[in-house]
C-alpha positions as CSV (number, residue, x, y, z in Angstrom):
1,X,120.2,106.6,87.2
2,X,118.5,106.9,90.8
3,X,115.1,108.1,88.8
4,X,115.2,105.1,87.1
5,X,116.2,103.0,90.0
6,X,113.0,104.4,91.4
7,X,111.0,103.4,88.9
8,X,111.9,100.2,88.3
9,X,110.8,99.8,92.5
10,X,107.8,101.2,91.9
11,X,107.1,99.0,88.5
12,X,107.7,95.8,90.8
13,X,106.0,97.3,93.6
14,X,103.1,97.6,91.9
15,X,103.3,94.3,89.8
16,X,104.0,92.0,92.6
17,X,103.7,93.4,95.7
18,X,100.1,94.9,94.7
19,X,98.7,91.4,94.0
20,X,99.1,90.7,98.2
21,X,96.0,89.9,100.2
22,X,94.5,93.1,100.5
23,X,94.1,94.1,96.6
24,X,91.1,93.0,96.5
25,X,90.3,95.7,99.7
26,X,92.0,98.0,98.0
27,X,89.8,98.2,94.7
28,X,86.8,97.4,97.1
29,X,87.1,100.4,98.9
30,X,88.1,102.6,96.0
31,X,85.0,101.4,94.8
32,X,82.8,102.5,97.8
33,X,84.8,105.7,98.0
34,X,83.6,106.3,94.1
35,X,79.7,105.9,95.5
36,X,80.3,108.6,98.3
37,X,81.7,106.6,101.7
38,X,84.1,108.2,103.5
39,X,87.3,106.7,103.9
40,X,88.0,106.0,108.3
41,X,84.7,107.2,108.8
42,X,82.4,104.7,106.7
43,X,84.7,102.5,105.6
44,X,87.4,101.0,108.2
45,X,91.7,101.0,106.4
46,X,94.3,100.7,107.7
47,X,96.6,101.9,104.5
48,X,97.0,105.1,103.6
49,X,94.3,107.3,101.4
50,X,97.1,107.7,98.2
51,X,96.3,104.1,98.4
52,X,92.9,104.4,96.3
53,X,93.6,107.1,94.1
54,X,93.7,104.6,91.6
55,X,90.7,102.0,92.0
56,X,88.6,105.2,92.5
57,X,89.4,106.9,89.7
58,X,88.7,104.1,87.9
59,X,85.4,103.4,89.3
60,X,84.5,106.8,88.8
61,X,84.8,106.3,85.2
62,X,83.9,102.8,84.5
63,X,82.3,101.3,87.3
64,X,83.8,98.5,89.3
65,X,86.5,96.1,87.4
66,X,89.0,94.7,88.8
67,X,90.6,93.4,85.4
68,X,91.0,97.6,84.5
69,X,92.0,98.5,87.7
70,X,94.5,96.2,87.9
71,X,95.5,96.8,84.5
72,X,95.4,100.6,84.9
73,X,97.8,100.2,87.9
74,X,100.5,98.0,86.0
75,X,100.0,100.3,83.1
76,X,100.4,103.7,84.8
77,X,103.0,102.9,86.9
78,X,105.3,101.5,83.8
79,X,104.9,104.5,82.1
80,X,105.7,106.5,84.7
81,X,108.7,104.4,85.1
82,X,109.4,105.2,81.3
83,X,108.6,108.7,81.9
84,X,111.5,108.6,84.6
85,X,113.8,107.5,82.5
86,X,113.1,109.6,79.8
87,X,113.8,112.3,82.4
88,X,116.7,110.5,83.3
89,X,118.4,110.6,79.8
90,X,117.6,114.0,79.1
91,X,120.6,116.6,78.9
92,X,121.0,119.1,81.4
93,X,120.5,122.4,79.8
C-alpha cells in the first residue's frame, strides 16, 4: 500500500506540480545539456541534476519538443506508478 501511496505522489507530482514556472527551464536546459553544456558550469540551476534526466533523454532522441517531453514525463511516471502497484499486489514468495 505505501508503494502505491508513493506512486500516486509521484503521478501528481509530476502532473501538476511539473507544469510550475520553471518547466519550461527544465526542458530548456535538458535541451542544452543534450548539445553538450554542462550543467552549473555552462548553464546556471538551481534544481537538482535528476531533474533533467527526462527532457535530455528526450532531446537526445528527438530533438527539442516540449509536447513529448511533457508527454513522456506524465507517461513514464504513470507507469511507473502502475509498475508499483503491480509490485505492490504481488504475493510474497
Amino acid at each position: 500500500m505505501a508503494a502505491l501511496a508513493i506512486g500516486l505522489l509521484i503521478l501528481w507530482r509530476t502532473a501538476f506540480i511539473e507544469s510550475h514556472w520553471d518547466e519550461d527551464a527544465g526542458m530548456a536546459i535538458g535541451w542544452l545539456l543534450s548539445k553538450g553544456w554542462r550543467l552549473y558550469s555552462d548553464v546556471f540551476s538551481h534544481h537538482m541534476p535528476l531533474d533533467y534526466i527526462p527532457s535530455w533523454a528526450i532531446s537526445c532522441l528527438f530533438g527539442p519538443s516540449q509536447a513529448l517531453c511533457r508527454a513522456f514525463m506524465i507517461g513514464g511516471w504513470a507507469l511507473l506508478c502502475c509498475g508499483l502497484w503491480r509490485l505492490e499486489k504481488t504475493p510474497a514468495i
